[in-house]
VEXNU-949181 format. One record per atom (N, C-alpha, C, O): atom name; x, y, z. Coordinates in steps of 0.001 Angstrom, whole numbers, plus 500000, padded with zeros to 6 digits. Example, Ala and Ser with C-alpha at 12.3 -4.5 7.8 and 13.67 -1.06 7.14 Angstrom:
% residues 2
  atom       u       v       w
     N  513190  494310  507800
    CA  512300  495500  507800
     C  513200  496700  507800
     O  514236  496681  508465
     N  512850  497750  507080
    CA  513670  498940  507140
     C  512900  500030  507870
     O  513409  501138  508039
END
This chain:
% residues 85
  atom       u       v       w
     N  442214  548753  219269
    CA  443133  547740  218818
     C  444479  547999  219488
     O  445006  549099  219324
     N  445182  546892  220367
    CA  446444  547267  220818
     C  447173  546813  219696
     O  448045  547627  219392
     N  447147  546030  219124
    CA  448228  545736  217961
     C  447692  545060  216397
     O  446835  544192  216229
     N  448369  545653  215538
    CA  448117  545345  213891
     C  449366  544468  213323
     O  450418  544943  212894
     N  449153  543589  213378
    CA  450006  542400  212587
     C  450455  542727  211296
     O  450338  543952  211247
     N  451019  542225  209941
    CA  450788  542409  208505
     C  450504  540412  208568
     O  450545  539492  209385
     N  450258  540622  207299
    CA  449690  539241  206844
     C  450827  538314  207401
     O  452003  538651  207533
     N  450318  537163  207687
    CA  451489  535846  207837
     C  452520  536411  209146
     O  453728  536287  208941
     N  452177  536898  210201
    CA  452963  537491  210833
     C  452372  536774  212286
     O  451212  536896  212682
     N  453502  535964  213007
    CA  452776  535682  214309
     C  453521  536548  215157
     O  454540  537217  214982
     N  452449  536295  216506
    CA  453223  537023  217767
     C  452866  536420  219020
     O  451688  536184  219285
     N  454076  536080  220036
    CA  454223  534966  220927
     C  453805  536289  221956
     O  454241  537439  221906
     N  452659  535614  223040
    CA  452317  536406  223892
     C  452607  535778  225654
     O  451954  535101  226449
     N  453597  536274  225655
    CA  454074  535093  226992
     C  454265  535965  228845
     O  454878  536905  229353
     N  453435  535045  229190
    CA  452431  535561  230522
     C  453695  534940  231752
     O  453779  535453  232868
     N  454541  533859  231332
    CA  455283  533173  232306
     C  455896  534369  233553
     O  456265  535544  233544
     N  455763  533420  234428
    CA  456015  533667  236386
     C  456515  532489  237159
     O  455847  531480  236934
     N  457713  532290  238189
    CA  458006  531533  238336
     C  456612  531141  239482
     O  455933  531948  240116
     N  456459  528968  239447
    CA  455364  528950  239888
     C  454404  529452  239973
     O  453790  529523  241037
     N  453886  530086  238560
    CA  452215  530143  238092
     C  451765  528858  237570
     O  452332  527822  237225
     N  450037  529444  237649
    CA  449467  528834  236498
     C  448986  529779  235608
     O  448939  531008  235657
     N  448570  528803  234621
    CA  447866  529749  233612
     C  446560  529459  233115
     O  446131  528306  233160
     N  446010  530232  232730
    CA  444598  529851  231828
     C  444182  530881  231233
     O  443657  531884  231717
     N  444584  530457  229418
    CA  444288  531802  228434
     C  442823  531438  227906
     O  442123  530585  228451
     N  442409  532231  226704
    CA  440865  532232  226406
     C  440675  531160  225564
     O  439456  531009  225481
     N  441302  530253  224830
    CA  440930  529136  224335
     C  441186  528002  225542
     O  441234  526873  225052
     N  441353  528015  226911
    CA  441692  526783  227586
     C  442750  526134  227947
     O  442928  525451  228955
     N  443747  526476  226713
    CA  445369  526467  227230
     C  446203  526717  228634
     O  445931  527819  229112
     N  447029  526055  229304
    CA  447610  526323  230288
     C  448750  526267  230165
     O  449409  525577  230943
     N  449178  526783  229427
    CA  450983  527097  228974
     C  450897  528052  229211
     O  449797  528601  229265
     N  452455  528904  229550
    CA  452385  530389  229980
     C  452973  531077  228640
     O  453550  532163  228699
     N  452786  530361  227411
    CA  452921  531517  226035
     C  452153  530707  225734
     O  451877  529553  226063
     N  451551  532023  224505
    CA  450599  531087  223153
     C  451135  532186  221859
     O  452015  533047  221847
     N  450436  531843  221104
    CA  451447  532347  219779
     C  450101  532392  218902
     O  449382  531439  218601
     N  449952  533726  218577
    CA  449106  534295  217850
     C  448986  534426  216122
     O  449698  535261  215564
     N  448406  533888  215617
    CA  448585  533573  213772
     C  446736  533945  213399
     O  446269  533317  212449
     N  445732  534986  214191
    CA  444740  534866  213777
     C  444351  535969  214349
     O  444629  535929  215548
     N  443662  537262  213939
    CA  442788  538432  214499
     C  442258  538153  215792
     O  442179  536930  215911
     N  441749  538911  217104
    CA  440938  538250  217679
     C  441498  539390  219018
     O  442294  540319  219154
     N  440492  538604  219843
    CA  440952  539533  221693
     C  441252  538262  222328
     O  440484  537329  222562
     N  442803  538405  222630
    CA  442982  537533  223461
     C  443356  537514  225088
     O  443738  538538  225654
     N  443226  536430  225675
    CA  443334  536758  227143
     C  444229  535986  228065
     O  444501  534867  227631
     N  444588  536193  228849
    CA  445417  535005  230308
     C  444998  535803  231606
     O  444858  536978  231944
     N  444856  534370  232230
    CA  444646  534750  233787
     C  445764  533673  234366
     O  445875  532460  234189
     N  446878  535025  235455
    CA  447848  533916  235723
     C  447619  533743  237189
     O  447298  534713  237875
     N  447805  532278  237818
    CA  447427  532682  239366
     C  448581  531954  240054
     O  448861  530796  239743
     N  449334  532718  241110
    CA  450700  532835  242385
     C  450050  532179  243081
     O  448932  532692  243127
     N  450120  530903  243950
    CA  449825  530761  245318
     C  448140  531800  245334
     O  448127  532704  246170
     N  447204  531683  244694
    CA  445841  532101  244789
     C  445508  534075  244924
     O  444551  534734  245331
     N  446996  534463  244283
    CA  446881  535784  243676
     C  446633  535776  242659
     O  447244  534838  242147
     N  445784  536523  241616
    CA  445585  536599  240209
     C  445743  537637  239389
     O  445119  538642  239730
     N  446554  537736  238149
    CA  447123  538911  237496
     C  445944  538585  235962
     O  445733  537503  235413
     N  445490  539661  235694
    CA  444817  539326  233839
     C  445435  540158  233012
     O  445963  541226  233323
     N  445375  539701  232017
    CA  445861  540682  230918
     C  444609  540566  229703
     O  443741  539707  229860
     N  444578  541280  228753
    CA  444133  540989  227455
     C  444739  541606  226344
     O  445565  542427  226744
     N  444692  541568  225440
    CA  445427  542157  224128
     C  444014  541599  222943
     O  443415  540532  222811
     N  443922  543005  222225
    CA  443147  543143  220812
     C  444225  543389  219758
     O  444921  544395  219616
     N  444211  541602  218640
    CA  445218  541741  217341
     C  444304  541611  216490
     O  443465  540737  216271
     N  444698  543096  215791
    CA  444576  542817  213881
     C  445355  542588  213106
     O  446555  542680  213363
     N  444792  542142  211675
    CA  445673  542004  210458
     C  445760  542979  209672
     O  444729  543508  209257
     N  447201  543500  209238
    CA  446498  543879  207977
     C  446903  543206  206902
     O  448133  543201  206866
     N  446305  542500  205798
    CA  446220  541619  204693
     C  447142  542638  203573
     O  446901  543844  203623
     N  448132  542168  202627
    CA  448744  542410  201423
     C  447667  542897  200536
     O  446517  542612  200871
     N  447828  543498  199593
    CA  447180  543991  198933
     C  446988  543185  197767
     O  447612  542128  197862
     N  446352  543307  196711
    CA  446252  542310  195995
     C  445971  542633  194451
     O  444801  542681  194071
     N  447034  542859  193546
    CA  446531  543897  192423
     C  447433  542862  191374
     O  448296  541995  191505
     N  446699  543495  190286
    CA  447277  543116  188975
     C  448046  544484  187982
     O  447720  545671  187988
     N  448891  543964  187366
    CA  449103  545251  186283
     C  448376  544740  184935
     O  448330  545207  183797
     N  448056  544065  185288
    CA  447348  543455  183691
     C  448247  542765  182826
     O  449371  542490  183246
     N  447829  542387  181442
    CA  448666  541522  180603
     C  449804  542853  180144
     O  449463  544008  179890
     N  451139  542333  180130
    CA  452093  543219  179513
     C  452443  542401  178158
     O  452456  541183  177975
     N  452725  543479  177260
    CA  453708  542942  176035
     C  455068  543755  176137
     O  455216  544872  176632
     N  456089  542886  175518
    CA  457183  544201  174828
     C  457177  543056  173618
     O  457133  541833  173481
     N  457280  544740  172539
    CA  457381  544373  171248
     C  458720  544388  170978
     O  459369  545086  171757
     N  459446  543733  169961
    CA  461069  544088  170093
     C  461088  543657  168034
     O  460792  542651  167388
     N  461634  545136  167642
    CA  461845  545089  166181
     C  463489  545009  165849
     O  464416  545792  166056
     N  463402  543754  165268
    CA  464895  543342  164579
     C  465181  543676  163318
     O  464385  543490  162397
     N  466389  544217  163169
    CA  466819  543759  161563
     C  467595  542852  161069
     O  468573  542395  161662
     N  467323  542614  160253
    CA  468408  541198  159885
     C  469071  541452  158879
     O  468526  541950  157894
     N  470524  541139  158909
    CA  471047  541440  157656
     C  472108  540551  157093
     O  472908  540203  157962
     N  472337  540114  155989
    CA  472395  538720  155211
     C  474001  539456  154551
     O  474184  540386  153766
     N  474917  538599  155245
    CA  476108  539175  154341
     C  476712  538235  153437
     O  476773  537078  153852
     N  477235  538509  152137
    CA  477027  537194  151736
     C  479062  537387  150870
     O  479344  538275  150066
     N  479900  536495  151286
    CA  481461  536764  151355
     C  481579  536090  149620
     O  481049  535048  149233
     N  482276  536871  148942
    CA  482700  536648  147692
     C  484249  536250  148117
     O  485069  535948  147250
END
């Protein structure tokens, strides 16, 4: 794994060269794409019919997910009745 995300966390992976092209692993030909999902991703950039690749492996790691259970607070009052003569 080159990189571990936390939950809800993107990351812009940007391949740009002046006068390239591009072509990452979903088909895209923009020279960034922006990562919001686990996975191995890739670009192939090509100069005038030179070609550079890269790849990158992202994980998540997901929040945890807990309860403390039902809470009470009990709260004991006194009351006291003054009564003015």
């Amino acid at each position: 794994m080159d990189t571990v995300l936390c939950d809800a966390q993107t990351m812009l992976l940007d391949a740009a060269n002046n006068n390239a092209s591009y072509l990452w692993h979903n088909g895209s030909t923009q020279p960034q794409f922006v990562v919001n999902l686990p996975g191995t991703f890739y670009v192939a950039v090509n100069i005038n019919g030179c070609y550079a690749f890269d790849t990158i492996a992202i994980a998540y790691n997901y929040k945890p997910v807990f309860s403390w259970g039902l809470t009470s607070l009990f709260v004991t009052a006194t009351v006291y009745c003054l009564i003015l003569v």
